[in-house]
C-alpha positions as CSV (number, residue, x, y, z in Angstrom):
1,X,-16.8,-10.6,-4.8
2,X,-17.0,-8.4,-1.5
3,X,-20.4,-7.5,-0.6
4,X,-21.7,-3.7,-1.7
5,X,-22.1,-1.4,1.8
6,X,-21.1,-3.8,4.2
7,X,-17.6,-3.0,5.2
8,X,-17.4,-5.6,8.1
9,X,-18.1,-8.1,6.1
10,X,-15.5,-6.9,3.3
11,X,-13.3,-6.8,5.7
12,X,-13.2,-9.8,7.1
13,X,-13.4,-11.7,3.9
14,X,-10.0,-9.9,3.0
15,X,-8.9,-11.0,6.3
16,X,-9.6,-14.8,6.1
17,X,-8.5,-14.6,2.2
18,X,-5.2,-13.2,3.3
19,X,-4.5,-15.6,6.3
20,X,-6.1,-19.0,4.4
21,X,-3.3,-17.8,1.7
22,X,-0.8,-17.2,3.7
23,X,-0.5,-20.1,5.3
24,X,-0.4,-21.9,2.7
25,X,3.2,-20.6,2.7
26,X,1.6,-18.7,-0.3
27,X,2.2,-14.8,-1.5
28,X,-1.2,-13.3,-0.8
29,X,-1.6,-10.6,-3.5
30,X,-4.7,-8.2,-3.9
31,X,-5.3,-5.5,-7.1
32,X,-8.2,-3.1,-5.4
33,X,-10.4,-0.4,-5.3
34,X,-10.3,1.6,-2.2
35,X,-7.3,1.6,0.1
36,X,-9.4,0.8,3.5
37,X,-9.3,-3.1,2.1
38,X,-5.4,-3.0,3.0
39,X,-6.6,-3.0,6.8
40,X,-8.4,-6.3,6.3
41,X,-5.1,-7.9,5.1
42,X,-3.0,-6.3,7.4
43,X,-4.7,-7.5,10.6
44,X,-4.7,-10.8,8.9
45,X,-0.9,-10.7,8.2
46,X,0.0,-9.2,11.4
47,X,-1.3,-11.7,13.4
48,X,0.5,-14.2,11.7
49,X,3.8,-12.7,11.9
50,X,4.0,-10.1,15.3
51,X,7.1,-8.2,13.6
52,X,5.3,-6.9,10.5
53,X,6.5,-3.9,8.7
54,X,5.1,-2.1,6.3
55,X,6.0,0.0,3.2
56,X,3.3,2.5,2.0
57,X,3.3,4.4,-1.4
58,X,0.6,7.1,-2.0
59,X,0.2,10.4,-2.7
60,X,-1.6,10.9,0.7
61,X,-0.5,10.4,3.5
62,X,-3.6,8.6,5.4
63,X,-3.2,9.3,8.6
64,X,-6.3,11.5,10.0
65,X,-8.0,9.8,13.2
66,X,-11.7,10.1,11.1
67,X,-12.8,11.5,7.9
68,X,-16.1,13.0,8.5
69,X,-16.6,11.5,11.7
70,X,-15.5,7.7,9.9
71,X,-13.0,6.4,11.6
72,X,-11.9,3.3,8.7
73,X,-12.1,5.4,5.3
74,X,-9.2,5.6,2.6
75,X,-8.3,8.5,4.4
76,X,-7.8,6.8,7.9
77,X,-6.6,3.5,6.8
78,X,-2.5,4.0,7.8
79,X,-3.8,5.7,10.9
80,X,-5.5,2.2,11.7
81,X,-2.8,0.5,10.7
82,X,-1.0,1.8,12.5
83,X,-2.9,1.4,15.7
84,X,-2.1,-2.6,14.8
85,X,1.6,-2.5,14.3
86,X,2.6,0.9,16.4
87,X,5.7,2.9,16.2
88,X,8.8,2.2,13.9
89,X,6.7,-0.1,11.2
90,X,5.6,2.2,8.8
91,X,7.7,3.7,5.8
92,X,5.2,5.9,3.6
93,X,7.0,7.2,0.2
94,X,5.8,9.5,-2.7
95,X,3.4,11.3,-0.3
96,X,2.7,14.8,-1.7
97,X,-0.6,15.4,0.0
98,X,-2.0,15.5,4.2
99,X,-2.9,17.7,6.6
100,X,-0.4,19.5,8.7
101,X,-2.1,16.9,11.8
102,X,-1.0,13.8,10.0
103,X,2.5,15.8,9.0
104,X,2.7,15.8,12.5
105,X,1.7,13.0,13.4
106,X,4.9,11.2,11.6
107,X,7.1,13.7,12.0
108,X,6.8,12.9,16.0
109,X,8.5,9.1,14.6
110,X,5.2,7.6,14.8
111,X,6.1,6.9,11.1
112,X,9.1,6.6,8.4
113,X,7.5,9.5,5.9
114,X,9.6,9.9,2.8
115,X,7.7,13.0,1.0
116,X,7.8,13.4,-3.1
117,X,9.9,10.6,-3.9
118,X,10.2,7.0,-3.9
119,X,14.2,6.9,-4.9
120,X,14.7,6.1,-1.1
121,X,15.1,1.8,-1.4
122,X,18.0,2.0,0.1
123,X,17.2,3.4,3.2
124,X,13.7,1.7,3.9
125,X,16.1,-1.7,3.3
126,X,18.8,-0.4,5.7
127,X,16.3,0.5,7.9
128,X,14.1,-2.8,7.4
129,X,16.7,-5.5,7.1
130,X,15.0,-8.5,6.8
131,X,11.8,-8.5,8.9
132,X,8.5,-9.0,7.3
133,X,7.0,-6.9,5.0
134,X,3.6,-6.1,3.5
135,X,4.0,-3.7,0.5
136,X,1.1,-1.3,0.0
137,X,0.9,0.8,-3.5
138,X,-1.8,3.2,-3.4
139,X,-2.0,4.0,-7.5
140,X,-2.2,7.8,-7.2
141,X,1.5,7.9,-6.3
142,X,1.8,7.8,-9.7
143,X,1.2,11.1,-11.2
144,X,-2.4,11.7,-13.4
145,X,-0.8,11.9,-16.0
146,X,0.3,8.6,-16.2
147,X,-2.3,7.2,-14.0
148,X,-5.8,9.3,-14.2
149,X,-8.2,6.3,-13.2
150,X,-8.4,6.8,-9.4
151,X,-10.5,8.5,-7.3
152,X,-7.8,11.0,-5.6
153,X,-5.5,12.6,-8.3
154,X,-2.7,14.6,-7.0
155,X,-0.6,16.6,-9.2
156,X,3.3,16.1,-9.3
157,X,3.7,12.4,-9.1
158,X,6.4,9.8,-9.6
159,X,6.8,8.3,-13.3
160,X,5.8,5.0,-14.0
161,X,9.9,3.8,-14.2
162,X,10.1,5.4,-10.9
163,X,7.7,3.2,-9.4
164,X,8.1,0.0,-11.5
165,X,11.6,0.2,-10.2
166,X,10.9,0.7,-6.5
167,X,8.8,-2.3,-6.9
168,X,11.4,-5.1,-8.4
169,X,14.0,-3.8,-6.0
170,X,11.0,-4.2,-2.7
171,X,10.5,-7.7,-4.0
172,X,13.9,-8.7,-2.7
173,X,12.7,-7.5,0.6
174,X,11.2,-10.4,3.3
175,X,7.7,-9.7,1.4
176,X,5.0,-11.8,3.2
177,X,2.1,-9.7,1.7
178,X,1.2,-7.0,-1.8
179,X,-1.3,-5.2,-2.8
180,X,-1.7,-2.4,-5.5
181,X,-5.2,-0.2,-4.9
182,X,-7.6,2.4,-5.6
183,X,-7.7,1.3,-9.3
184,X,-10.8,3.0,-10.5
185,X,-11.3,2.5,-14.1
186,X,-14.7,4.0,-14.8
187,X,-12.6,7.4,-14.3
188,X,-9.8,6.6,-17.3
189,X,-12.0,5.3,-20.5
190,X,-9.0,5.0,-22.4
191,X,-8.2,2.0,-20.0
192,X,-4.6,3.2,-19.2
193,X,-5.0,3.2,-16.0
194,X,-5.5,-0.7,-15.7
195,X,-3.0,-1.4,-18.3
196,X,-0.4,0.8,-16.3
197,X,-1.7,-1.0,-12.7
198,X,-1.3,-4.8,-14.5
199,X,2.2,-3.8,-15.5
200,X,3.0,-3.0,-12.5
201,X,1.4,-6.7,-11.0
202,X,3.2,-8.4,-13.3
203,X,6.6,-6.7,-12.9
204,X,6.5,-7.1,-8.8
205,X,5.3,-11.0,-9.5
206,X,8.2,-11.6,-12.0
207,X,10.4,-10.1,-9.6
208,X,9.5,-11.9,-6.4
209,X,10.0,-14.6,-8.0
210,X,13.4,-14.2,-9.3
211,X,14.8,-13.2,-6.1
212,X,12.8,-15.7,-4.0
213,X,12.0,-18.9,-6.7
214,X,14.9,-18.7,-8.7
């Protein structure tokens, strides 16, 4: 388990997981909470391959410099990101949700922002072709009313089919590295929320490994 209030720490127990893991020659993949532990994986996975992309969906973009003077929150962690991979790496789809600063900030190419939608496979693929890639699903890209248990609803999400779809066809990418987060399931009693975020685990498993273990 990561340890409570101690984000260092968390961190770098996500980074050694993710790099033990991965070179094992491994898929490391990680269901979570809050979307900062991505940055622990990604520094792992960068290091071990220098050409990393990365494919981001979310309703938000998560992109400020700080949230209230923090500078690794949910709300910062594709910022730091992308401090790590720079320029041309990032492809962020189903974002409904920033401030008109982190707009800007991919609109001046510092990122691949695809806003509302994530029928775009096509493109990220053209654009990707087959360098690494570490797939990032922050839930609440899914709209709240098929996904309530997190702790950022946005109205006017993608449907579950929209999303489970998005993920089989990502698996055929060059995926080195997954993970789905900011499950929160004390927010959803009915439990739909984990139901809906195992489905989609299990449907990006089964289809890595029918394009890559077949």
């Amino acid at each position: 388990d990561l340890p409570m209030g101690d984000k260092d720490e968390a961190l770098r127990m996500i980074r050694e997981t993710f790099a033990r893991i991965a070179g094992d020659g491994k898929l490391p993949l990680m269901l979570g909470g809050e979307h900062l532990v991505t940055l622990g994986a990604i520094e792992a996975m960068a290091a071990q391959y220098p050409d990393l992309h990365i494919v981001h969906l979310d309703a938000h973009t998560d992109l400020r410099e700080d949230y209230l003077g923090v500078e690794r929150s949910h709300a910062t962690v594709m910022r730091r990101i992308w401090d790590i991979v720079g320029d041309g790496r990032i492809y962020q789809l189903g974002i409904r949700s920033g401030t008109r600063e982190e707009f800007s900030f991919a609109r001046e190419g510092h990122t691949t922002l695809f806003p509302f939608c994530v029928n775009h496979f096509q493109a990220v693929r053209d654009a990707i072709g087959d360098q690494p890639v570490f797939l990032t699903v922050d839930l609440d890209v899914l709209d709240p009313s098929v996904f309530p248990g997190t702790g950022t609803p946005e109205p006017g999400g993608c449907d579950f089919v929209s999303v489970m779809q998005f993920l089989t066809e990502a698996a055929g990418l060059n995926l080195v590295g997954a993970d789905l987060v900011e499950l929160a399931p004390h927010y959803d009693a009915s439990g739909v929320s984990t139901a809906v975020a195992l489905k989609l685990l299990r449907e990006l498993v089964i289809a890595y490994q029918k394009h890559h273990l077949a």
